[in-house]
C-alpha positions as CSV (number, residue, x, y, z in Angstrom):
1,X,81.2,74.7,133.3
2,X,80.5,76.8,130.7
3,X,83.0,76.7,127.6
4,X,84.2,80.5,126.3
5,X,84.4,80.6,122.6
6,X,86.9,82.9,121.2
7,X,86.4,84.5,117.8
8,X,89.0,85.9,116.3
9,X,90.0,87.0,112.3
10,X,92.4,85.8,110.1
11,X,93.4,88.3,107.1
12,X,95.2,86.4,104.1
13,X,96.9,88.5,102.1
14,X,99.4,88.6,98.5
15,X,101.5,91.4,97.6
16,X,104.2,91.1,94.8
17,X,107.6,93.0,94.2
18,X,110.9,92.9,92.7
19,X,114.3,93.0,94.4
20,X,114.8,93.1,98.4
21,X,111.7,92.2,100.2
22,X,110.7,94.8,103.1
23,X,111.2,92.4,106.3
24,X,110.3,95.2,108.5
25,X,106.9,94.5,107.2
26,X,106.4,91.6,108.8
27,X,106.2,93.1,112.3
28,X,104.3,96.4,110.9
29,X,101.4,94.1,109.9
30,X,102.0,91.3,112.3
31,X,101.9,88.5,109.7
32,X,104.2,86.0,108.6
33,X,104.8,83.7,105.8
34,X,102.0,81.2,104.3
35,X,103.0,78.4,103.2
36,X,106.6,77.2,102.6
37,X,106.9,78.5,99.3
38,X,106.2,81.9,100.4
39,X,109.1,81.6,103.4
40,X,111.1,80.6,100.6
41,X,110.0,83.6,98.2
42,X,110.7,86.3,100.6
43,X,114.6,85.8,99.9
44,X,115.9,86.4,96.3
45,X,118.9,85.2,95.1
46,X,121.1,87.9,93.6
47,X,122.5,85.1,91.3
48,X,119.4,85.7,89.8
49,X,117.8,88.8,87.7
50,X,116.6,91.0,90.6
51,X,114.1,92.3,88.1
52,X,111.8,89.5,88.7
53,X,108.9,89.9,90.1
54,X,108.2,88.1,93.3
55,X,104.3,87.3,94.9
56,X,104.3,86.1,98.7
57,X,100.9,85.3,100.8
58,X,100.8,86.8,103.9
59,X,98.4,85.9,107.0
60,X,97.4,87.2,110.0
61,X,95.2,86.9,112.9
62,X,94.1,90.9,113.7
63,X,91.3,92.8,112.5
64,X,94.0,95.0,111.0
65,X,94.4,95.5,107.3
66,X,97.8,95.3,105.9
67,X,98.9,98.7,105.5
68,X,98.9,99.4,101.2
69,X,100.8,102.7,101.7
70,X,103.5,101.3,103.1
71,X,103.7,97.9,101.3
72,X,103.9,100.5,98.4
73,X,106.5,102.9,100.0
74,X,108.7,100.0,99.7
75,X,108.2,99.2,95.6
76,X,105.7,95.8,97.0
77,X,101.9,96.2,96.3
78,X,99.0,94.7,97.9
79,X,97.5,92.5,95.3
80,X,94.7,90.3,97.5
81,X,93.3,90.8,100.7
82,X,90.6,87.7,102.2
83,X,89.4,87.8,105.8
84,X,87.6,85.8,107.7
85,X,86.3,85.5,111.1
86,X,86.7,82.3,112.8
């Protein structure tokens, strides 16, 4: 029986921003959080200054890019971008 091999790509990616972070983004670019640490930095605490700036890593297993324009639209920039093809 012959075994199939799938290949597929995994784009890792790090944007930083201040104040809310654009959740809808998530679905947009069909990623999600990392590590941990990134889950955790995607919330800020309003205890805290908003002001500061924020960086999260992002993954994802399409051949899409994540989508700068709209990362900026929100105030978030696309700092990183690493893919690989598995």
């Amino acid at each position: 029986m012959a075994t199939r091999t799938t290949k597929f790509t995994v784009t890792t990616f790090t944007v930083e921003g201040r104040g809310a972070f654009p959740f809808d983004m998530l679905r947009y670019d069909c990623c999600w959080p990392k590590t941990d640490d990134d889950v955790h930095a995607l919330h800020y605490n309003e205890g805290r200054s908003a002001l500061g700036l924020r960086t999260v890593t992002l993954v994802t297993e399409h051949d899409n890019k994540p989508t700068l324009g709209r990362w900026n639209s929100y105030g978030w920039n696309v700092t990183s971008t690493e893919t690989r093809k598995s």
